[in-house]
SEDREN-363660 format. One record per residue: residue number from 1; x, y, z of N, C-alpha, C in turn. Coordinates in Angstrom, 1 decimal, m for minus. Layout:
<recs>
{NUM,{X,Y,Z},{X,Y,Z},{X,Y,Z}}
...
</recs>
This chain:
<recs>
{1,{m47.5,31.3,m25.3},{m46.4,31.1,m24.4},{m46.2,32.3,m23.6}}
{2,{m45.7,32.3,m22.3},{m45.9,33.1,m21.3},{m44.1,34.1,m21.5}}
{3,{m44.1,35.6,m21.6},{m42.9,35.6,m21.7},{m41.8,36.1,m20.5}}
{4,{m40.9,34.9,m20.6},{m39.8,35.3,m19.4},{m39.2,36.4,m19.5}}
{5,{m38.6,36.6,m18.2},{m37.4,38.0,m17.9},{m36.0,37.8,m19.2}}
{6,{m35.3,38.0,m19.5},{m34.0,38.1,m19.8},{m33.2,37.0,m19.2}}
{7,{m33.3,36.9,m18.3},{m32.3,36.3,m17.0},{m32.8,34.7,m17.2}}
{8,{m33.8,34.2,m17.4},{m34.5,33.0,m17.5},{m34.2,32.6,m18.9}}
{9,{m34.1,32.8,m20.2},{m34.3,33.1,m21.4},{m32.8,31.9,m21.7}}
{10,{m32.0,31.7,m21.5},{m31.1,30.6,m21.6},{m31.5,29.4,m20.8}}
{11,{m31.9,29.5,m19.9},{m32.2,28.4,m18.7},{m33.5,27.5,m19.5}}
{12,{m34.3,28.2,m19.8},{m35.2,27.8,m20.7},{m34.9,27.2,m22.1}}
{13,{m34.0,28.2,m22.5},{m33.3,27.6,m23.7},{m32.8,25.6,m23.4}}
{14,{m31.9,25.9,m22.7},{m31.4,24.6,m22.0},{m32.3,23.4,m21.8}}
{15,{m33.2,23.6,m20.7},{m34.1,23.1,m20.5},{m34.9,22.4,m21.9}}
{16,{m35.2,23.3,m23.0},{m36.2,22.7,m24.1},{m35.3,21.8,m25.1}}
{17,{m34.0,22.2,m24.8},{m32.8,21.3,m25.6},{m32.6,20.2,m24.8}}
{18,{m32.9,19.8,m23.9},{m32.5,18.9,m23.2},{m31.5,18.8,m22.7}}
{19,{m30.9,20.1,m22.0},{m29.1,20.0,m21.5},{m29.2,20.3,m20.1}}
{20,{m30.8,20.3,m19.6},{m30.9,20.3,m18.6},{m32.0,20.3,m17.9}}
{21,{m32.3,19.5,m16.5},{m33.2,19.1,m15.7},{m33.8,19.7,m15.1}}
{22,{m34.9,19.9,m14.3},{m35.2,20.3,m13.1},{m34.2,20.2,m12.1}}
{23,{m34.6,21.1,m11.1},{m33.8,20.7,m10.2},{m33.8,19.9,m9.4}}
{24,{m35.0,19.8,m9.1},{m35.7,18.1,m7.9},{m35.3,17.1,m8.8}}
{25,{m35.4,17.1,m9.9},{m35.2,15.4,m10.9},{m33.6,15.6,m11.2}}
{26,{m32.7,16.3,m11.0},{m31.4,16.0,m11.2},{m30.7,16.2,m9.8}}
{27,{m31.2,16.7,m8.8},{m30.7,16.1,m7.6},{m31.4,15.0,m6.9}}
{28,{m32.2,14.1,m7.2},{m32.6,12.6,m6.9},{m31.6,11.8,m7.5}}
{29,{m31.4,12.3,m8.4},{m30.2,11.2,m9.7},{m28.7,11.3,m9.3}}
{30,{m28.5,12.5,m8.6},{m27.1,12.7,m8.4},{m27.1,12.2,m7.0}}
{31,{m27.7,12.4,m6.7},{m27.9,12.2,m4.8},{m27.9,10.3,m5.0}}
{32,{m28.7,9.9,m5.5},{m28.6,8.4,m5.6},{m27.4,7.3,m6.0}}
{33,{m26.6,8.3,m7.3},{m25.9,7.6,m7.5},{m24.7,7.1,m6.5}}
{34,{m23.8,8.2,m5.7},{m23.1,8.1,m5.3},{m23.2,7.0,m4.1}}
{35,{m24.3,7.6,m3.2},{m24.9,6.4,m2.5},{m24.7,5.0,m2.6}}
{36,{m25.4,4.9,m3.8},{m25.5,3.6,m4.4},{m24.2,2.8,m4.5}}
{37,{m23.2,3.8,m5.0},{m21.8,3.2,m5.9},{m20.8,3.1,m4.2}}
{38,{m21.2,3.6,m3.1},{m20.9,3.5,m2.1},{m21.2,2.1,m1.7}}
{39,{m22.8,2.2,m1.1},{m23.0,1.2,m0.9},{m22.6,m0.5,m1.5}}
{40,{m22.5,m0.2,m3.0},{m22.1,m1.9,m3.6},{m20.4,m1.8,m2.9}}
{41,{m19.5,m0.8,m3.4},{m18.3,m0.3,m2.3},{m17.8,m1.5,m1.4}}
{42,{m19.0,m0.8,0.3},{m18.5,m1.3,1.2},{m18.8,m2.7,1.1}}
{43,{m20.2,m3.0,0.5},{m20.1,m4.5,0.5},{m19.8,m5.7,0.0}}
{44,{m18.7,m5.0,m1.2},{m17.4,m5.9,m2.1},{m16.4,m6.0,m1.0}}
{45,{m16.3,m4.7,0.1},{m15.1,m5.0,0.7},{m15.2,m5.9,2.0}}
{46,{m16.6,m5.7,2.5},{m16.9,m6.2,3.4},{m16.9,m8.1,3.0}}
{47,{m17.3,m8.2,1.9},{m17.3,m9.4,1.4},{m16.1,m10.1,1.1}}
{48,{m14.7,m9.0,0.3},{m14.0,m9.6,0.3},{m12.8,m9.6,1.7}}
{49,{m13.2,m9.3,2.9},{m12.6,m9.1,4.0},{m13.0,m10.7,4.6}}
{50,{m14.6,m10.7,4.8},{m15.0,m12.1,5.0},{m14.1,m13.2,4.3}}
{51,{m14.3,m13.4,3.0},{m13.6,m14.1,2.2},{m11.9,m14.1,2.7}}
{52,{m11.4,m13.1,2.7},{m10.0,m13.7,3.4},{m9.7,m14.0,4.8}}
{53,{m11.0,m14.3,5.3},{m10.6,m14.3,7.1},{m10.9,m16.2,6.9}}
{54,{m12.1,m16.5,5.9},{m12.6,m17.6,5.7},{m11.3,m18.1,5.4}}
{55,{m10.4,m18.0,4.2},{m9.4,m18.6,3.5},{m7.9,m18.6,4.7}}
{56,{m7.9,m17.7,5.5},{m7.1,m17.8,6.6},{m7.2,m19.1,7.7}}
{57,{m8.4,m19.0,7.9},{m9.1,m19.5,8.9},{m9.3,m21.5,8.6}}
{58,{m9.2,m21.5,6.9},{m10.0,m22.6,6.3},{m8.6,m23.5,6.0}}
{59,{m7.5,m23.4,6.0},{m6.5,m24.1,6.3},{m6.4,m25.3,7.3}}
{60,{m6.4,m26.5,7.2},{m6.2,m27.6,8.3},{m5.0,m27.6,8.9}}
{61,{m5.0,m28.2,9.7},{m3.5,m28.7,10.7},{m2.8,m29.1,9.5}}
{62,{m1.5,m28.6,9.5},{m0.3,m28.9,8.9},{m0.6,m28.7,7.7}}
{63,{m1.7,m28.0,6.9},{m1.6,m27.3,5.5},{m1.1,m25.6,5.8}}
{64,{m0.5,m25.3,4.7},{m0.1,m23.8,4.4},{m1.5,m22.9,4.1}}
{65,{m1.5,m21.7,5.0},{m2.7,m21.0,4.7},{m2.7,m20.4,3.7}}
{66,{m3.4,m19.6,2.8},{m3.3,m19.1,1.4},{m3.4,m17.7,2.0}}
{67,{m3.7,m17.1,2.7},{m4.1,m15.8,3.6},{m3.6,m15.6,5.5}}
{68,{m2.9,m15.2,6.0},{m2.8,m15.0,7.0},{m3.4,m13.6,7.5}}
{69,{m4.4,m13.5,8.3},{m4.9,m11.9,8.8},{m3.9,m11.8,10.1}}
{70,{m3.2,m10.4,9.9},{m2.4,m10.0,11.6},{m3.2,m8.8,11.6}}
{71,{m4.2,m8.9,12.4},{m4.9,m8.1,13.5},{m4.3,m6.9,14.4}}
{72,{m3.0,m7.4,15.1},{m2.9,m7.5,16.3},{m1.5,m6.3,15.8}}
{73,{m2.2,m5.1,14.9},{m1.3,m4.2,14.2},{m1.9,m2.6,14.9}}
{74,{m2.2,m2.7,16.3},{m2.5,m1.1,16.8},{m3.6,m0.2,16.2}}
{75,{m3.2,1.1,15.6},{m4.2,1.7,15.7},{m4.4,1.3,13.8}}
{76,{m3.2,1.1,13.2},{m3.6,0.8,11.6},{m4.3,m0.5,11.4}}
{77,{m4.6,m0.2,10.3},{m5.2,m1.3,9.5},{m4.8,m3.1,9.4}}
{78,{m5.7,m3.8,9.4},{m4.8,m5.3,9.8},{m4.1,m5.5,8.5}}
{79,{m3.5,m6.6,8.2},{m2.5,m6.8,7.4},{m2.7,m8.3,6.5}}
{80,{m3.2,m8.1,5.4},{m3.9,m9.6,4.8},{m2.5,m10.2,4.4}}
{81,{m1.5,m10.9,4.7},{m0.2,m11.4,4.4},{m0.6,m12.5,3.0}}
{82,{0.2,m12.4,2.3},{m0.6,m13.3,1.1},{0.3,m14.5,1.4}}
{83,{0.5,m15.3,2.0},{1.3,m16.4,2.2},{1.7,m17.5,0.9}}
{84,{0.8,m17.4,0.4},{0.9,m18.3,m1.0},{1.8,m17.9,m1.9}}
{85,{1.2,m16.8,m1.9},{2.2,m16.4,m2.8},{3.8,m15.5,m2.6}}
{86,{3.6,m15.3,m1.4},{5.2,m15.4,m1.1},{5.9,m16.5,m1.2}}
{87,{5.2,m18.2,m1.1},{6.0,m19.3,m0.7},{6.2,m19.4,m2.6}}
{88,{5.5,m19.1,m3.4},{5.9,m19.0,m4.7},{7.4,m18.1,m5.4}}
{89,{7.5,m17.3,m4.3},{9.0,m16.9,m4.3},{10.1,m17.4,m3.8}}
{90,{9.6,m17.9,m2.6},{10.7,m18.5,m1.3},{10.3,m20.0,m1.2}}
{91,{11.3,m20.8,m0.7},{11.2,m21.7,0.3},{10.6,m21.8,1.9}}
{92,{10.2,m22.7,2.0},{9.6,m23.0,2.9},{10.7,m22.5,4.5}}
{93,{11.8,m23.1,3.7},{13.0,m23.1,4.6},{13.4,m21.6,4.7}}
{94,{13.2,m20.9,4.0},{13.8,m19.1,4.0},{13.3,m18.7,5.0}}
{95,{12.0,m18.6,5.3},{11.0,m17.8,6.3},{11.0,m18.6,7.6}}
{96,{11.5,m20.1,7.8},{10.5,m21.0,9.0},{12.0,m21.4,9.7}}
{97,{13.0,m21.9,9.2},{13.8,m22.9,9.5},{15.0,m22.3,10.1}}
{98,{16.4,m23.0,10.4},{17.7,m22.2,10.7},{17.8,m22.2,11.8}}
{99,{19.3,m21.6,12.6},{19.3,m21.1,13.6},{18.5,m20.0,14.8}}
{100,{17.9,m19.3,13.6},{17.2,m17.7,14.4},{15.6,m17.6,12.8}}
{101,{15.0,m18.6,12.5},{14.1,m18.5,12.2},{13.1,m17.0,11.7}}
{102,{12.9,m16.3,10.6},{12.2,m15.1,10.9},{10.6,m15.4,11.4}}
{103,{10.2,m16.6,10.9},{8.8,m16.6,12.0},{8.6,m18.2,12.4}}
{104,{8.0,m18.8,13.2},{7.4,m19.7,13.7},{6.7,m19.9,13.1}}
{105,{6.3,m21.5,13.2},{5.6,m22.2,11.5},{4.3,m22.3,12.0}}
{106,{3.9,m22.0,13.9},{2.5,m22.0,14.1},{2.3,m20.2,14.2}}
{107,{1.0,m20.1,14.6},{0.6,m18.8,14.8},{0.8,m18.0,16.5}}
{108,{1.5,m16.5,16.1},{2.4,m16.3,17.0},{1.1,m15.3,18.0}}
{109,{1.1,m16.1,19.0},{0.1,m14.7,19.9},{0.2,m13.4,19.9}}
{110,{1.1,m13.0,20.0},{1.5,m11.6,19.8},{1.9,m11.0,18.3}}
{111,{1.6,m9.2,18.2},{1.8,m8.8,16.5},{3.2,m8.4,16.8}}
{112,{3.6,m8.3,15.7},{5.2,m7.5,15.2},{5.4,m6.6,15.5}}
{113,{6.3,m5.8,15.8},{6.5,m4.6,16.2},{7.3,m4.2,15.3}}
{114,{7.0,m3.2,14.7},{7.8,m2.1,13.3},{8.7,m1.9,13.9}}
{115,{9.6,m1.6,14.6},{11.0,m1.2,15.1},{11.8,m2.6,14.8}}
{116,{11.3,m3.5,15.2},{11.9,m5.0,14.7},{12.0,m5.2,13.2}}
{117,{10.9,m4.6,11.9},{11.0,m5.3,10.7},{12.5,m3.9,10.4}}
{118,{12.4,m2.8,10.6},{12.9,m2.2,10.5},{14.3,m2.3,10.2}}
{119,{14.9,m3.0,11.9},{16.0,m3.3,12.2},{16.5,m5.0,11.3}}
{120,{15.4,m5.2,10.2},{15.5,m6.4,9.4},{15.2,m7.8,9.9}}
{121,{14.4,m7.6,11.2},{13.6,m9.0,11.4},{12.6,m9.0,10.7}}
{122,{11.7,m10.1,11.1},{10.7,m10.6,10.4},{10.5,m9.9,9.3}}
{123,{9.4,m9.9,8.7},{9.2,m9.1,7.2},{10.6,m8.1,6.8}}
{124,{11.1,m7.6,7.5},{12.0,m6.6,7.3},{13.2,m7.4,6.8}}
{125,{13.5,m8.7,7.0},{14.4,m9.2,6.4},{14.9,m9.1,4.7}}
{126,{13.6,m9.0,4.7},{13.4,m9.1,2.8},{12.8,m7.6,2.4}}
{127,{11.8,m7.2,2.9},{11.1,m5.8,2.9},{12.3,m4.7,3.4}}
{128,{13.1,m4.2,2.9},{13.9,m3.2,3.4},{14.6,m2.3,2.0}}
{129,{13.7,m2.5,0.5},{14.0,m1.6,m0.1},{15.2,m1.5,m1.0}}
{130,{16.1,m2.8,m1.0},{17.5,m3.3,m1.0},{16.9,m4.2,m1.6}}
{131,{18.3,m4.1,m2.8},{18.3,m5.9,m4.0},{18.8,m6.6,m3.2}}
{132,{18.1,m7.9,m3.6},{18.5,m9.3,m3.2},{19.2,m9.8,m4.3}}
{133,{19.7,m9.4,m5.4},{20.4,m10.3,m6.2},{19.3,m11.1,m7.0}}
{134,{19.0,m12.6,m7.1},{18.1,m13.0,m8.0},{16.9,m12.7,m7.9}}
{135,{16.3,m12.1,m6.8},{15.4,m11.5,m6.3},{14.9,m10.0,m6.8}}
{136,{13.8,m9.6,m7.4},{13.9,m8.4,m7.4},{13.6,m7.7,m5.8}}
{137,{14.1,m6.2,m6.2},{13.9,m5.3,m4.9},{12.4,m4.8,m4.4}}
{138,{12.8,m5.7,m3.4},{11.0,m5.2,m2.7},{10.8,m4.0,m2.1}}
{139,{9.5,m3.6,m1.8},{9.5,m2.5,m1.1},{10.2,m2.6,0.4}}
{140,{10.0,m1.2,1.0},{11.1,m1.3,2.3},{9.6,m1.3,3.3}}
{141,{9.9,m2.0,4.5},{8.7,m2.0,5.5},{8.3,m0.4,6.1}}
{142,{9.2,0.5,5.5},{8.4,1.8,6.1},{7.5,2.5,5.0}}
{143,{7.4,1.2,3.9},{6.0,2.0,3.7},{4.7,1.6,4.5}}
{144,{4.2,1.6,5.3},{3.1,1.6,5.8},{2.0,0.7,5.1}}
{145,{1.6,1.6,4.1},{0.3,1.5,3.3},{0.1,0.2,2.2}}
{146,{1.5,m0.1,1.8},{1.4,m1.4,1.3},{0.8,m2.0,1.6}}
{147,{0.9,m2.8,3.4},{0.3,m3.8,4.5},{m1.2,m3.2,4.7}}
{148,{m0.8,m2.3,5.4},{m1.9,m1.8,6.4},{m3.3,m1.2,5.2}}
{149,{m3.8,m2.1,4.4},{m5.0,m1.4,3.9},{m5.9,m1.8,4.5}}
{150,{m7.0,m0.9,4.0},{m8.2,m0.7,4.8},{m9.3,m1.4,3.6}}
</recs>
């Protein structure tokens, strides 16, 4: 056997114990993984993005949608509304009905303006961080990030 410097003499050590690689064959392995765990990533999200535009979209005339997508949210992120399962907390009549209604029971051309949920319209009615009494206390509409994921 050929004998190394001092300075090599652990590295080698390592190497013959197996606590360590080359360096070409452990940056292929590291370099790949991440990649990879990226790649499957975007395409769970991308799949499950498809899948709720489908479930938005796949609602008939005069059925309740299980997903509503609002788009129409500026420079943030759109906003998957889970409609189902809010109507699992509320009536039909809370959110649609009344004198001053918080939304229209068809789909509204234009998006919400946050200065509105704010001031406790729409979503802001209920989203404002404050107990409802039999209700527990939801978050308030200035969190952002609840809605707006990416």
């Amino acid at each position: 056997m050929k004998k190394l410097p001092w300075l090599y003499a652990p590295l080698a050590l390592a190497f013959a114990l197996g606590l360590a690689a080359p360096a070409s064959a452990a940056g292929k392995k590291e370099d790949k993984a991440p990649e990879a765990a990226e790649k499957k990533d975007d395409k769970a999200a991308k799949a499950d993005e498809k899948k709720d535009e489908k479930a938005a979209e796949a609602a008939p005339a005069g059925e309740v949608p299980e997903i509503l997508l609002l788009d129409k949210t500026g420079k943030l992120a759109p906003v998957k509304f889970q409609h189902a399962a809010h109507g699992k907390l509320n009536e039909c009549k809370d959110c649609h009905e009344g004198d001053k209604p918080l939304f229209e029971q068809k789909r509204s051309t234009e998006g919400f303006k946050m200065a509105d949920m704010h001031a406790g319209k729409n979503c802001g009615a209920c989203h404002d961080g404050k107990d409802h009494g039999a209700r527990k206390k939801v978050f308030s509409s200035k969190t952002c990030m609840k809605c707006h994921k990416k």
